[in-house]
TORFI-896852 format. One line per 2 residues: number of its first residue (from 1); their letters; for each residue x, y, z of N, C-alpha, C. Coordinates in steps of 0.1 Angstrom, whole numbers. Atoms other than C-alpha are relative to their C-alpha. Example, Ala and Ser with C-alpha at 12.3 -4.5 7.8 and 13.67 -1.06 7.14 Angstrom:
// TORFI-896852
1 = AS = 9:-12:0:123:-45:78:9:12:0  -9:-11:0:137:-11:71:-8:11:8
This chain:
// TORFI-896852
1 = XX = -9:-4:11:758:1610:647:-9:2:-12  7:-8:14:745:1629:615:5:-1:-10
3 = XX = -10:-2:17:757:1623:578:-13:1:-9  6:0:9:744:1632:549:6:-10:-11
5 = XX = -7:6:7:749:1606:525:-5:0:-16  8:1:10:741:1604:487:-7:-22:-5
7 = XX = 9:12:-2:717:1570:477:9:-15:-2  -7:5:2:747:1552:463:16:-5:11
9 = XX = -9:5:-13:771:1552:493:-2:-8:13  -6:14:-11:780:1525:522:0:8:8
11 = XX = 3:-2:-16:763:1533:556:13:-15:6  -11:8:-6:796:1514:578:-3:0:18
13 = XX = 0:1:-11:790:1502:609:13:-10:8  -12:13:-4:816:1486:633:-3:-2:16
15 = XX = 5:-1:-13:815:1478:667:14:-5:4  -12:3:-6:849:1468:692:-4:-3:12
17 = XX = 4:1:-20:852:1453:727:13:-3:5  -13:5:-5:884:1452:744:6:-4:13
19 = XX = -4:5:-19:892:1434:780:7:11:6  -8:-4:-9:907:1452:805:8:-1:8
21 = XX = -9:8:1:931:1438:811:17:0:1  -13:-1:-1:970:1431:817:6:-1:-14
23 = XX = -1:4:16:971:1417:781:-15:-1:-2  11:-5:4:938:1429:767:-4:-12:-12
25 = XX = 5:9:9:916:1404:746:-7:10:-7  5:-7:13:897:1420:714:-7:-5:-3
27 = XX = 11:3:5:868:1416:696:-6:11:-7  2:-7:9:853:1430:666:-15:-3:-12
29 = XX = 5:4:12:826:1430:641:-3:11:-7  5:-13:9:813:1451:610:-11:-4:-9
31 = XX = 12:4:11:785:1455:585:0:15:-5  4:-10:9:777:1475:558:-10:-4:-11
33 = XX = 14:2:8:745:1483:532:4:11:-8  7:-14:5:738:1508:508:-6:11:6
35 = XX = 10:-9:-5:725:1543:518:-14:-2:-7  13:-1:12:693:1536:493:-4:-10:8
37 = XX = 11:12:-4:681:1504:514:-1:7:15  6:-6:-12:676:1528:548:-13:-4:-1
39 = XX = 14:-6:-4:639:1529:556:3:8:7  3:-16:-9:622:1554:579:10:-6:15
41 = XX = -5:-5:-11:639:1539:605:5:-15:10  -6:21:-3:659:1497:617:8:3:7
43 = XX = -12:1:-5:677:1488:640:10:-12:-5  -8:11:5:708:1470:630:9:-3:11
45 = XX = -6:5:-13:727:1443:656:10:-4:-6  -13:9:0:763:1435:660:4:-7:8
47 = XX = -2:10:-5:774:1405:680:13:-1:-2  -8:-4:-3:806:1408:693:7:-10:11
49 = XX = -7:15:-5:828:1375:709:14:10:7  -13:-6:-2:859:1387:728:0:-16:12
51 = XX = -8:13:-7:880:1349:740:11:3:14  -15:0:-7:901:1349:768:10:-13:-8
53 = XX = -5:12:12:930:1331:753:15:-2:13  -9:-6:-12:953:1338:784:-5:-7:18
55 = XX = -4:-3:-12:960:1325:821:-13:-10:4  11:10:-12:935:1305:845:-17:-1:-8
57 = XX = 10:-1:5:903:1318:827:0:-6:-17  -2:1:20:913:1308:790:-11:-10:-2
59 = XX = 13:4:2:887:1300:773:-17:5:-3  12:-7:-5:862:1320:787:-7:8:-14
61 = XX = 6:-10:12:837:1340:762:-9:8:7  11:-19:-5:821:1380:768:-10:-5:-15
63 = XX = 4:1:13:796:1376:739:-6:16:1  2:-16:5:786:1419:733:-8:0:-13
65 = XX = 11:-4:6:753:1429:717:-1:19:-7  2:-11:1:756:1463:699:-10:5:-7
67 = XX = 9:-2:5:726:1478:685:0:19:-6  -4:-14:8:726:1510:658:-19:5:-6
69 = XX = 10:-4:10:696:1526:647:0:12:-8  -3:-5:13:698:1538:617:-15:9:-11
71 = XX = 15:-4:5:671:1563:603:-2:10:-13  -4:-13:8:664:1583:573:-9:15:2
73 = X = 10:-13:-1:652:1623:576:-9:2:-7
C-alpha cells in the first residue's frame, strides 16, 4: 500500500485476528506515529491475543505477530 502523506499526519496501523469459529473469538491491536518520525525504512510489530472464552477449550490463548514495514520514498 502507497500513501502520500504530509509530515504532520498519523501513519495508523491496525492489525485483527478472528477464530473461526461457531462463535468467533477476536483480537485486536493498533498503533500510530507521526508521518515525520518515518526513517528510510522500520519495521513496526503488532502483538495480537485472541482468548477462547467458550466451551471445552476456554481459556486457551492464539498470541498473532503482525509485522508492517513502513518506509519513506
Amino acid at each position: 500500500m502507497n500513501n502520500v502523506l504530509m509530515p504532520s499526519e498519523l501513519v495508523k496501523l491496525e492489525a485483527t485476528a478472528v477464530e473461526q469459529d461457531k462463535i468467533p473469538d477476536v483480537g485486536a491491536a493498533n498503533k500510530s506515529f507521526n508521518a515525520s518520525t518515518v526513517a528510510a525504512s522500520k519495521k513496526h510489530t503488532l502483538d495480537v491475543v485472541v482468548v477462547e472464552n467458550r466451551g471445552r477449550y476456554s481459556g486457551n490463548v492464539a498470541k498473532w505477530k503482525f509485522v508492517f514495514k513502513v518506509e519513506k520514498a
